[in-house]
N, C-alpha and C positions, 0 to 999 in steps of 0.2 A: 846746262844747269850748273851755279856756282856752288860752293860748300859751304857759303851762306843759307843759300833756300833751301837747300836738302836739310841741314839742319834745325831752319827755319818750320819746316812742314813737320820732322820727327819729335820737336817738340811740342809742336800741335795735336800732333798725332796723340801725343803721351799723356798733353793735356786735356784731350777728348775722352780719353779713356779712364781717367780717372775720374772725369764729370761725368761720365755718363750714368743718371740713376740706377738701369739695372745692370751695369757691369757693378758698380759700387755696393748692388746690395746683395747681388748672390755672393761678393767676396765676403760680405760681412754672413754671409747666413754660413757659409762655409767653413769661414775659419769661429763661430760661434759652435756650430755644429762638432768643428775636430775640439774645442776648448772644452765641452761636454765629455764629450767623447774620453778626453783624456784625464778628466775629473773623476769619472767614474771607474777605469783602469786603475786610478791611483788610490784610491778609496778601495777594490779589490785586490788591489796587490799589499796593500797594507794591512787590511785586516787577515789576510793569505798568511803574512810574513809573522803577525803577530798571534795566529793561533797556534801556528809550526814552533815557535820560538815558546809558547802557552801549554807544550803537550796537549793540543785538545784537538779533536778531530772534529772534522767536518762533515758535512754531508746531512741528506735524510735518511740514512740508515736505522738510526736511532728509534724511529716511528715502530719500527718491527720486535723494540724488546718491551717487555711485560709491565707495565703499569705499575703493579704491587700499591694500589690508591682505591679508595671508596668515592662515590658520588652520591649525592644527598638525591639528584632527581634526575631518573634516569627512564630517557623516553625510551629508549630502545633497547637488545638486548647489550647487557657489561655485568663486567666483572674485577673484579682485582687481579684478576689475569689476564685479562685483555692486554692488549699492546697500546702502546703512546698514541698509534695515529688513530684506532677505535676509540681512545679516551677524548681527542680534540674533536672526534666526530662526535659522541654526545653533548658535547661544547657547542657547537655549531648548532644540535637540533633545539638544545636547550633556547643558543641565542635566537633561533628564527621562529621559536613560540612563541616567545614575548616579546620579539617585534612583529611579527604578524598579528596576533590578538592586538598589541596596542595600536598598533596604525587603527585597524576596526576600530576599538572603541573611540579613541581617539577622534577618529572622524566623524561617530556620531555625535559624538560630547561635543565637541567642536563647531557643527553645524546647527545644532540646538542652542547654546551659547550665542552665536555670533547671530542667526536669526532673533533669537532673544534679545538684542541689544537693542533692536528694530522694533519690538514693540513699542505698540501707545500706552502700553501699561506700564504704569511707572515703577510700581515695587519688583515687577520681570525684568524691567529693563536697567532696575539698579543695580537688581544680586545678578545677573550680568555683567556687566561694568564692574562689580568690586570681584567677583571672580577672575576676571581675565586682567584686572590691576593689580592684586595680589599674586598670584599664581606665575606669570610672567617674568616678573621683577624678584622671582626668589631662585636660588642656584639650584637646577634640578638634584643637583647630589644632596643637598637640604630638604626638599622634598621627599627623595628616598629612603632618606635616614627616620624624617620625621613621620612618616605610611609606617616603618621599621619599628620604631622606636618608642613611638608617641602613639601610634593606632594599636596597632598587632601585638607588639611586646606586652603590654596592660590590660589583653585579655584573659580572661580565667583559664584555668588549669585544664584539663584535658576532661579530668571528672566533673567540672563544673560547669562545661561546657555550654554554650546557649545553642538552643535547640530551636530549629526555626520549621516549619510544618513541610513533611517529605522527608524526615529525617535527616535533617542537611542540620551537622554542627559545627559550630566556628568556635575556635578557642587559640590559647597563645602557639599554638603549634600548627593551625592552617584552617584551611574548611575542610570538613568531610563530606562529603556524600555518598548516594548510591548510586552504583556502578553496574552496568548487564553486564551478564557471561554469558559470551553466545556460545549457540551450539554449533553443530556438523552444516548443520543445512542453511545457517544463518548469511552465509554470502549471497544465497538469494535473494533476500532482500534488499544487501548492499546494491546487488545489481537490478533491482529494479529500481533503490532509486537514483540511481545516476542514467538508468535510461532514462524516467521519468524528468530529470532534468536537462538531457538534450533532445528531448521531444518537446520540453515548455522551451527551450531557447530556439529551438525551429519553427515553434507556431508564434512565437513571438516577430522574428523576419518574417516570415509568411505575413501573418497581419500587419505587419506595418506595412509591407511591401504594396499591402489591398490598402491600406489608406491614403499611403501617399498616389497612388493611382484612382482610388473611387472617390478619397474623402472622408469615404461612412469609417469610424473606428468601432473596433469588436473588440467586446470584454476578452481578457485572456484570463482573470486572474480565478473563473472558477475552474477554467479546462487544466490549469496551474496547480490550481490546490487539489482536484482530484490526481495530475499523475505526480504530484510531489509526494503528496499524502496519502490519497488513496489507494495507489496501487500498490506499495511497498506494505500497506499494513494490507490489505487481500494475500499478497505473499506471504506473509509473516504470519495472516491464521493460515492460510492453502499448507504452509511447511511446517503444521504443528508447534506452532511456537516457540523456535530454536532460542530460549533465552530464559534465564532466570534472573534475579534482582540481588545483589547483595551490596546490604545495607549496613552501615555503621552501628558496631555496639561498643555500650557505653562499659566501660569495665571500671576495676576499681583505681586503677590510675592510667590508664590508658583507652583510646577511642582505638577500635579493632575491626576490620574489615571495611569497606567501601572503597571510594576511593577520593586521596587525598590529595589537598592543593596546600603544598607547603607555603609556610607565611614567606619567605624568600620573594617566591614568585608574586605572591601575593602585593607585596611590596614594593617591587621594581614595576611589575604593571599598573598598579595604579599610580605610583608615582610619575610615570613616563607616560600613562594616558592622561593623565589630568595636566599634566604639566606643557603639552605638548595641545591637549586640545586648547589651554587659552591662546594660544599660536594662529591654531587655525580659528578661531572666530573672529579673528580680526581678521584675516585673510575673507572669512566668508561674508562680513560684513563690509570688506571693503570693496565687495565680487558684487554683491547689492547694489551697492551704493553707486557700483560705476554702468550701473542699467539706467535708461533714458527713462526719466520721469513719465514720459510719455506712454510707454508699453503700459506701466502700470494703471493707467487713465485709460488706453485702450483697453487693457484685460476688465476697468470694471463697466465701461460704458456696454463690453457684451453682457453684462451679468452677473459675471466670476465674482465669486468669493475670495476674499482675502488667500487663502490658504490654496485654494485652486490656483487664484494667479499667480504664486509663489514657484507651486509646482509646475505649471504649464508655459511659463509665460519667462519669471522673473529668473530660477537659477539656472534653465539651459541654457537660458544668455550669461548669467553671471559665471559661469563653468569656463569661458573662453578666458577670463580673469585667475579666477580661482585655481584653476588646476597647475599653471607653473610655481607659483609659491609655495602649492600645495607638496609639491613632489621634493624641495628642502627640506618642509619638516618631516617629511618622512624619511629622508636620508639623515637626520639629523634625534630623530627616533629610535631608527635601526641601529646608528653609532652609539649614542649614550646609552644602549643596553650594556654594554661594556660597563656602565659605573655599577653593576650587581656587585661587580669584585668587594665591594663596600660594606655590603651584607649578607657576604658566601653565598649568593646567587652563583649556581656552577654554568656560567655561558661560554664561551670559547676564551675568554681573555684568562678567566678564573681557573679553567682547567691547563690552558698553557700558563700558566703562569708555576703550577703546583709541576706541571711536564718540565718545564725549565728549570725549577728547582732541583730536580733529581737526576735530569738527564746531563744538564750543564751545556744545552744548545739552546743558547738565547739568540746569537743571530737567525736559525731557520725555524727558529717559535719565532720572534720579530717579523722574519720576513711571510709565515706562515697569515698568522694577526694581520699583513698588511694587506698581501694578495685575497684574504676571503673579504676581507670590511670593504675590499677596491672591487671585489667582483659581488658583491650586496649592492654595493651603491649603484654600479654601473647596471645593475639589473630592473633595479627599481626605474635607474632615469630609461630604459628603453620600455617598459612598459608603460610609465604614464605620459612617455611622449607618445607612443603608439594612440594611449588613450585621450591625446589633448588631440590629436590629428583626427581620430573621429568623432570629437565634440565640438570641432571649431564649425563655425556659423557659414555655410555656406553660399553665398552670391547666385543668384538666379537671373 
C-alpha cells in the first residue's frame, strides 16, 4: 500500500466522521451542554465575587432571624416575632388561597360564560360575548386596581355598613360574617364528614363499575346527600352541639367580631376570577364547538333534552379539548396572584418583597420566589395531566 492511499483512506476516514449525523450531533449537544454549563459557573462566580467584595453574606441563614413586621391577613399562627422563613410561609398560604378559590370560581364563571355564548337566546348570548370582549382585552393589573379602587374603595364606612340577611356586612374595609367556635368534641363531626365523603367517592366506583357492566345506572346523589349531610349533622346533635355562632356587631365606628374577608383579597379574587374566566369560555366554547354536530342529533333523536345532552353527551367529549388550555390559565392564575403586591395583598411576592427589604437577601428571596412559583406550576401540570389521562375518550 502506497502513502498516497493511506492517506487517501485517512482522509476519508476524517471526512466520514465529520458527516456523520450522530457523530456531528452529540459533539454539538456536548459541547452546547459544557457552554451552559460554563455560563452558569460564571454567573456564580460572579455574583460570589461581587457580594464578598459587597460585605453581604450569603446563604439561607437569614430565614432564622425575627421578622419584627405585621401581616394584615394571617391564615395561620404569626407574629412579629416570628422568623423570616415563618413570615414567607404565610405568604405562600395567603398566595394558594387566592389561587385555589379563583381557579374554582373561575371555572365555574367560565364554564357558564362560554356555554352561554352557545345559546339561542340572543340577549344571553350577547352579555356573553361582550363580557369575555371586554374582560380579556383589558390588563389584569387594571382589573385589580379597578375591583380595588372603583368597587371596594366607594364602599360605606364600617358604621354604614350594608347589611345583607345572616348578618353578613360589606363595607370599605371587607365582608364580615359569622363565624363558628367549635368546641372539644367538634372534630367528630370533622371526621364524619370526610368519612362521609370517601364512602360517596367508593359508591360512586362501585356504581359506575355496575353500569359499565349491567348498563342499568343507580342514583347516587341521595346515598350522597345523606352521608355528606346527614351523617355529620347526627354527629353534631349525638356530640351536644360542640359549636356556638359569633356574629358581627355593628359598633360606633367599627364592625367587631365575626369573621372577616378583607377587601385585599376581596380584590385580587375577583379580579383574577373574572379576568381569567373570560379565558376559559372561550376555551369551553371552543371545547363545544370541536364535538361532531352529530352527537348532538343523536343525543336528541333519543329524547335528551338540551341540557341533559350537554351533560351527558356534549362536554365529556368536549373535556378531551378543553382541559390542555385549561391547565394554562390556571398556571397563568396561580402566577398573577403575585400582582396583589399592587394593593398590599400579603401573598409570597408581598411578604418577600418587605423580607428583602430588611434582610438585604434579594438573590435567595429571588431565588426563594422562583423555585415555589416553578414548583406551583409544575404541580398543577402533573395533576391535570393525570386528569386529562383519565378523561380522554377511550377506543373500544
Amino acid at each position: 500500500m502506497t502513502a498516497d492511499t493511506q492517506s487517501l483512506k485517512s482522509a476519508e476516514a476524517r471526512e466520514s466522521l465529520w458527516t456523520n449525523p450522530t457523530v456531528r450531533g452529540l459533539v454539538i449537544q456536548v459541547l452546547l451542554v459544557g457552554a451552559i454549563f460554563a455560563f452558569g459557573w460564571w454567573i456564580v462566580h460572579n455574583t460570589a465575587t461581587n457580594l464578598r467584595s459587597a460585605n453581604i453574606a450569603s446563604g439561607f441563614g437569614f430565614l432564622e432571624g425575627r421578622a419584627g413586621f405585621d401581616i394584615s391577613q394571617v391564615p395561620i399562627g404569626y407574629t412579629s416575632d416570628s422568623t423570616y422563613g415563618h413570615a414567607l410561609l404565610v405568604g405562600l398560604v395567603n398566595t394558594l388561597i387566592v389561587a385555589g378559590t379563583g381557579v374554582v370560581f373561575a371555572t365555574i364563571l367560565g364554564f357558564i360564560v362560554g356555554l352561554g355564548r352557545l345559546s339561542h337566546n340572543f340577549v344571553v348570548r350577547s352579555m356573553a360575548t361582550a363580557y369575555v370582549e371586554i374582560f380579556r382585552n383589558i390588563p389584569p393589573l387594571l382589573v385589580i386596581l379597578f375591583w380595588y379602587f372603583g368597587v371596594l374603595a366607594v364602599l360605606p364606612l364600617p358604621r354604614q355598613a350594608i347589611e345583607f340577611p345572616g348578618e353578613v356586612y360589606l363595607s370599605n374595609r371587607g365582608l364580615q360574617t359569622p363565624i363558628a367556635v367549635w368546641g372539644d368534641l367538634a372534630w367528630m363531626t370533622g371526621v364524619a364528614l370526610l368519612a362521609g365523603i370517601a364512602l360517596t367517592f367508593i359508591l360512586g366506583r362501585i356504581f359506575r363499575a355496575q353500569q359499565m357492566k349491567t348498563g342499568k345506572r343507580r342514583k347516587l346523589w341521595p346515598i350522597a346527600l345523606g352521608l355528606i349531610v346527614a351523617l355529620p349533622l347526627v354527629v353534631f346533635l349525638a356530640t351536644g352541639m360542640p359549636a356556638t355562632l359569633e356574629t358581627p356587631t355593628r359598633g360606633t365606628f367599627n364592625l367587631t367580631g365575626g369573621f372577616q374577608i378583607r377587601p385585599e383579597f376581596l380584590a385580587i379574587f375577583l379580579a383574577l376570577s373574572v379576568y381569567t374566566a373570560s379565558f376559559i369560555a372561550e376555551i369551553v366554547r371552543a371545547g363545544v364547538l370541536a364535538v361532531s354536530k352529530g352527537q348532538s342529533e343523536a343525543a336528541a333523536s333519543l329524547g335528551l333534552r338540551r341540557n341533559l345532552a350537554l351533560r351527558l353527551v356534549i362536554v365529556p367529549q368536549a373535556l378531551r379539548v378543553i382541559i390542555p388550555p385549561l391547565t394554562s390559565q390556571y398556571l397563568n392564575l396561580t402566577k398573577n396572584s403575585s400582582l396583589g403586591l399592587a394593593i398590599g395583598y400579603p401573598d409570597l411576592v408581598a411578604v418577600g418583597s418587605t423580607v428583602l427589604n430588611q434582610s438585604g437577601q434579594s438573590i435567595e428571596v429571588v431565588m426563594i420566589w422562583m423555585t415555589v412559583y416553578l414548583g406551583l406550576s409544575l404541580t398543577v401540570s402533573i395533576l391535570m395531566n393525570w386528569f386529562n389521562r383519565r378523561m380522554r375518550l377511550v377506543e373500544r
